[in-house]
N, C-alpha and C positions, 0 to 999 in steps of 0.2 A: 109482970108478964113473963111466959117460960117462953126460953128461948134455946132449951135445949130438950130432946126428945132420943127415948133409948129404944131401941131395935134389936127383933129377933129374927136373923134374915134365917131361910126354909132350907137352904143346907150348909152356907157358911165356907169361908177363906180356908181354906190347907194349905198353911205356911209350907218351907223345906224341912222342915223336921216334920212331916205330917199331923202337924196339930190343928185341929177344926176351931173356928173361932169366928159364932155365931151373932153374938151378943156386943153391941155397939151403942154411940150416940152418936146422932144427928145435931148438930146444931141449926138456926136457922141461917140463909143466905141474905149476904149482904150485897149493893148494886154492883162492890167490884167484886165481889166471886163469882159473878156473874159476867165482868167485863176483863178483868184479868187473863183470863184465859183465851179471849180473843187474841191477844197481844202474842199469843207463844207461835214462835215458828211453823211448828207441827200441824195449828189447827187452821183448816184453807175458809172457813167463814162461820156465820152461827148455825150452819144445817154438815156441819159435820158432828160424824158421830162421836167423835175422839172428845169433842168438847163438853159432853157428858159426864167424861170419864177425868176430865179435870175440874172439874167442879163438884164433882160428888168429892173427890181428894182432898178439896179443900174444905167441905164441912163435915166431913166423918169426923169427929173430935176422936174417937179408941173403937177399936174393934177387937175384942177379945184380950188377949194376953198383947197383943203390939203395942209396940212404943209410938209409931210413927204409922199413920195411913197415909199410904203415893198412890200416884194413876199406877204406879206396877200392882199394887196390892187388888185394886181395882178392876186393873184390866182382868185379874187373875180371878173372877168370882165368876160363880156358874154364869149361867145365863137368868135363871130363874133369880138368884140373886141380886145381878143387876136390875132385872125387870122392877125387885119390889122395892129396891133402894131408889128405884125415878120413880114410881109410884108414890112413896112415902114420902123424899122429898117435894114433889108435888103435892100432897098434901097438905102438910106441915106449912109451908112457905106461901101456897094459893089459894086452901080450905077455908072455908069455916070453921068455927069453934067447934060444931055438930059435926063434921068432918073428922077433923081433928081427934074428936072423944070416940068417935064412931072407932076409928080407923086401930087407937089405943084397945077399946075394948074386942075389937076382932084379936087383936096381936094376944089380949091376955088369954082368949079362948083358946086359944093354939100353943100355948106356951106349958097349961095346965096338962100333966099327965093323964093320960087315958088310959083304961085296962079294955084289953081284948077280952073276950071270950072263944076259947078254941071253940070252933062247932067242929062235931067229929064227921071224920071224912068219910063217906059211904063207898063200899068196894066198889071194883072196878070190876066188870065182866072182861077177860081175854077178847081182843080185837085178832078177827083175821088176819094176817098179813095179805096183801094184792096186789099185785106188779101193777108199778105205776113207769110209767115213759120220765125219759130226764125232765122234760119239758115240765109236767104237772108237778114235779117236783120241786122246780124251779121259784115255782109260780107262791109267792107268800098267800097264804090262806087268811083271813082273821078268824076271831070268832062269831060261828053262826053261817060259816062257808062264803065268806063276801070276801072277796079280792082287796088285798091295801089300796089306797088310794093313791101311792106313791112306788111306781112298779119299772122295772125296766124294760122295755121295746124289743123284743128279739131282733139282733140282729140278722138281714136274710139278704143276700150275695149282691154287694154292690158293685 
């Protein structure tokens, strides 16, 4: 039975000497690393989010060049990072076999180098310049002229 499973997390830990360190193993969770961490001061029941972050520190066996993975090393990874390390976990621990393989063969996809192809950039014709007011300026544009979904309220004289 494998009980240990290796990980390519999507952008990876930057220790203090700014080194990236992508590449880890997962082992599987056992019922107290799962129940241990209830017991810590810090965490106020099992729908806190903290206790994520101690439990994932307990089965990271290595993460790149580190000696030692804590909830600091943890708390400190992107967010995308963390998303795919409870993802993976979750797998590994509550999948299926076909899960499991599935989940392994995505990670090799992604892991394999790919070569671009430059496509060449076609000129730009010169834009007009046209006064615009502060306000439209303000205003984030996307592409295709649609407004962000996530925008600030002008404030107007309370």
């Amino acid at each position: 039975m494998k009980t240990q499973y290796e990980f390519l997390l999507p952008r990876g830990y930057i220790d203090e000497a700014g080194g990236v360190h992508r590449r880890g193993v997962m082992r599987l969770a056992t019922a107290r690393d799962e129940l241990e961490p209830l017991r810590d001061p810090t965490i106020s029941g099992p729908d806190d989010p903290r206790l994520t972050i101690l439990v994932l520190a307990r089965v990271i066996e290595s993460l790149g060049d580190l000696q030692l993975v804590t909830a600091h090393e943890i708390q400190d990874l992107f967010a995308v990072d963390l998303a795919y390390l409870q993802d993976f976990y979750g797998v590994i621990n509550f999948g299926s076999e076909e899960d499991i393989e599935a989940l392994l063969a995505a990670q090799e996809q992604v892991q394999r180098p790919r070569t671009v192809e430059e496509q060449p950039t076609p000129p730009t014709a010169p834009v007009a310049e046209e006064e615009s007011s502060e306000e439209e300026l303000a205003r984030p544009v996307r592409a295709g002229g649609r407004r962000a979904a996530i925008e600030e309220i002008p404030q107007t004289g309370r």
